[in-house]
N, C-alpha and C positions, 0 to 999 in steps of 0.2 A: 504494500500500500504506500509507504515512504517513498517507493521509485518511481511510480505510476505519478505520484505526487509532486514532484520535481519536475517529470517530464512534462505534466500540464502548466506549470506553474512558469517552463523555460516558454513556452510557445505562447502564456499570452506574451508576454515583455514582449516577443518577437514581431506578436502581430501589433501588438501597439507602435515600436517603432515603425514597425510597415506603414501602419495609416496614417502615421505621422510623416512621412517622408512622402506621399500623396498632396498634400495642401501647399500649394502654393502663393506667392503674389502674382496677380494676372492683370491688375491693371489698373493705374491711378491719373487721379485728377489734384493736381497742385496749383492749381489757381481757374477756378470754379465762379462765372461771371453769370450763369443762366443754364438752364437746361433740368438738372438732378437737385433736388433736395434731398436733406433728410427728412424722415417722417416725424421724428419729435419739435423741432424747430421750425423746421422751413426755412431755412438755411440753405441759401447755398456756399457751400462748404467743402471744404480739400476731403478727399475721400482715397480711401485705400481696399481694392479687392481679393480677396482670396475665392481659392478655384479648387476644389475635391478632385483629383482626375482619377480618384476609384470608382468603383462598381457601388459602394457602402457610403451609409451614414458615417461621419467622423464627429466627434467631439471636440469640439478645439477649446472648450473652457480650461483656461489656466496658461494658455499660448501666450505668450509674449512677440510685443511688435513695438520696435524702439529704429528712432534715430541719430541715434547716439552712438557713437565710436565706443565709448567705455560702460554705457549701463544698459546692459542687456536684456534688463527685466524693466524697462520701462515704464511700460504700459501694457498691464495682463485682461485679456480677453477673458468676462464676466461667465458665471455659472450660467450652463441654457446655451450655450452658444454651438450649436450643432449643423454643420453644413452635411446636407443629402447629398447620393449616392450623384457625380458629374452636376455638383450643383456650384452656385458661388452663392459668400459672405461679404457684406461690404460693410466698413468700417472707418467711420467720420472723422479726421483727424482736425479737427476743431479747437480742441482744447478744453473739450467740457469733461472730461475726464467723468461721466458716467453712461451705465450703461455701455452702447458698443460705441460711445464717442472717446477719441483718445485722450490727454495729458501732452498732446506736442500739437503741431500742425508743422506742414510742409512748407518749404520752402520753394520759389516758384522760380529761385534764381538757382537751384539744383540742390542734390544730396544723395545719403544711402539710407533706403529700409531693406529692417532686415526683422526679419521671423524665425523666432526661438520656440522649441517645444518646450514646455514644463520642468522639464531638466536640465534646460540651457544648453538644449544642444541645436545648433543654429540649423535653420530647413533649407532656407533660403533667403535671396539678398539680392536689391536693384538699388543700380545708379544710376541716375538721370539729371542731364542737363538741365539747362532753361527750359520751363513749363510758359505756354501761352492758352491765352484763354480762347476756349472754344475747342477744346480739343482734349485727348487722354495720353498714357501714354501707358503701353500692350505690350503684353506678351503675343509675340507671332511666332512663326516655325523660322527656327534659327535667331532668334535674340529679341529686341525688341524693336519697337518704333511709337512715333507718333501715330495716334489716330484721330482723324476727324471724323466718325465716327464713332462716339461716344456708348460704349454697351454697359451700362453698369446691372449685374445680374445677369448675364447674360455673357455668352462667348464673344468674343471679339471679331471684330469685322475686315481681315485683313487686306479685303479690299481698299480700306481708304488710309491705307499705310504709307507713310515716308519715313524713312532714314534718318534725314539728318535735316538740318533746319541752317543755313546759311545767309548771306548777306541779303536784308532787309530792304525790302521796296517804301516807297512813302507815297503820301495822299495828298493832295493840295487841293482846296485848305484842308486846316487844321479846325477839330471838333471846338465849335464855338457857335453862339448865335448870330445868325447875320438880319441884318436887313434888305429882304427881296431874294431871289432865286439866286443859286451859286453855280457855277460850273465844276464840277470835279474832276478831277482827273489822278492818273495814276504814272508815277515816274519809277520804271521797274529794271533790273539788271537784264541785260542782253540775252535774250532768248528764251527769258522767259513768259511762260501766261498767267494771266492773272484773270481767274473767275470772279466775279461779284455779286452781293444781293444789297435792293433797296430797303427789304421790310425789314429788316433788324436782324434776321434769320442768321446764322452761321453758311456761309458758304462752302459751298464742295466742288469737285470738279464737275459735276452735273448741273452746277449754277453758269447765266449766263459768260463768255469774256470777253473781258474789254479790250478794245479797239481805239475808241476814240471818246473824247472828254464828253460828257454831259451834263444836262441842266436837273436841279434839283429845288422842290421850294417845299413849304410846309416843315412841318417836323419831320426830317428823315435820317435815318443810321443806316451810312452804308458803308459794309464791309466787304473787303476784298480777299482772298487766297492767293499767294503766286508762287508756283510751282515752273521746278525745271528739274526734266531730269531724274525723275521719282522723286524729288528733296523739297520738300517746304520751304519755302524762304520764310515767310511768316504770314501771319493772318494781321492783318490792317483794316484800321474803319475811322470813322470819324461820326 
């Protein structure tokens, strides 16, 4: 009975780390302008995904998720917190430090999170650049990127992925009130396009592009996308 005892007692530990080693980060928002709230506040707020890529419920209370080089136990994911079998968990990093909201928030000029299991043994860990609004940033096949497509709960869409985010286009004019209709226009790096919307909407490549300067009057937010090359240059509006 002793050894029968031991042998069950080796295989759970075993499958615990297994399902620990399943949970990952899949996808974050560090600077959060429209789009996702959270459900307690309404809020919009820097947000951090985890992703189950087992078959099974996991339990992730007592996880730890820190942005800190030295304190690894940051910020510990409350009792109840159970992501289903290829489900996702998302987790507020706000600073309100209850509930599934964290004790930090992101930084939108870059950093590392990283995910510890209960024992402090690290799962996983993302670095990321500059964060712009309107956009996430994913786990895709083979590393990560920018997504302007925003999935939170949900798998990521790596269709509307870019690489890398390079030298920056500009707007003329500059977001301000004027008196009477403006012409806008778009002064962009060489070869590239740039997609735009009038209604306030975040732009994709599915949105209209611009060509030639236009007229605008009323209350209006327009932002543009300029892409070359699979690579974001960045997202602009006024």
């Amino acid at each position: 009975m002793k050894v029968i005892f031991k042998i069950f007692g080796a295989f759970l530990i075993s499958a615990s780390v297994s399902n620990a080693q399943n949970i990952v980060i899949n996808e974050l928002v560090a600077k959060n302008d429209a789009g996702f709230q959270d459900p307690d506040f309404n809020n919009y707020t820097d947000w951090i995904e985890l992703h189950n890529q087992s078959g099974g419920s996991v339990d992730v209370s007592g996880y730890y998720l820190t942005d800190s080089k030295s304190d690894t136990t940051k910020w510990q994911l409350p009792s109840g917190s159970i992501i289903g079998a290829n489900g996702f968990l998302v987790v507020y990093a706000d600073n309100g430090n209850v509930n599934l909201h964290t004790n930090f928030k992101l930084s939108s000029a870059g950093e590392t999170v990283r995910l510890f299991s209960p024992s402090k043994v690290m799962l996983d860990e993302v670095q990321f650049n500059e964060q712009f609004a309107g956009m996430s940033y994913g786990r895709v096949t083979g590393g990560w990127a920018y997504l302007t497509n925003i999935t939170p709960l949900g798998a990521n869409n790596e269709s509307s992925q870019f690489s890398n985010v390079e030298d920056r286009p500009s707007i003329t004019p500059v977001s301000g009130v004027y008196a009477g209709s403006q012409m806008v226009s778009f002064s962009i790096p060489q070869g590239a396009t740039v997609h735009f919307t009038t209604d306030g909407s975040n732009p994709t490549t599915s949105s209209p592009i611009y060509s030639n300067p236009f007229q605008v009057s009323g209350t209006t937010v327009v932002k543009g996308m300029a892409v070359q090359n699979g690579k974001l240059l960045s997202l602009i509006h006024i």
